[in-house]
N, C-alpha and C positions, 0 to 999 in steps of 0.2 A: 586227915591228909587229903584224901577226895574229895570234900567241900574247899579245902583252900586250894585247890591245882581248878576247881568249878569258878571261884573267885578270882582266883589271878585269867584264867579261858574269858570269863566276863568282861573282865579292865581292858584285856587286848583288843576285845570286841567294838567296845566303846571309843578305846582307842583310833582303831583304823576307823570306824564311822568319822569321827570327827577328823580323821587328816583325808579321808577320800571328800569330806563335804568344803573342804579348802582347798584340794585337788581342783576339784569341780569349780568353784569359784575364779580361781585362777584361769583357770581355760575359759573359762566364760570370757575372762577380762581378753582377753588374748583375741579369741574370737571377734570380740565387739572392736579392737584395734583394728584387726586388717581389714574388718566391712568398712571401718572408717577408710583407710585408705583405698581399699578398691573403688568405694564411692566417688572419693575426689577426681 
């Protein structure tokens, strides 16, 4: 029961890395939108 509740704590982990590294992504794009327009 302790290794599968260690395994299921692992996959969440995995989990939030990969939507905060799309998180991140996304703000990137955001970011690089408004230099564009403050630019102009």
């Amino acid at each position: 029961m302790k290794a599968m509740l260690i395994m299921l704590a692992a996959v969440f982990v995995l989990a939030a890395c990969q939507t905060m590294e799309g998180f991140g992504r996304d703000v990137e794009k955001v970011g690089g939108k408004i230099e564009e327009k403050a630019k102009k």
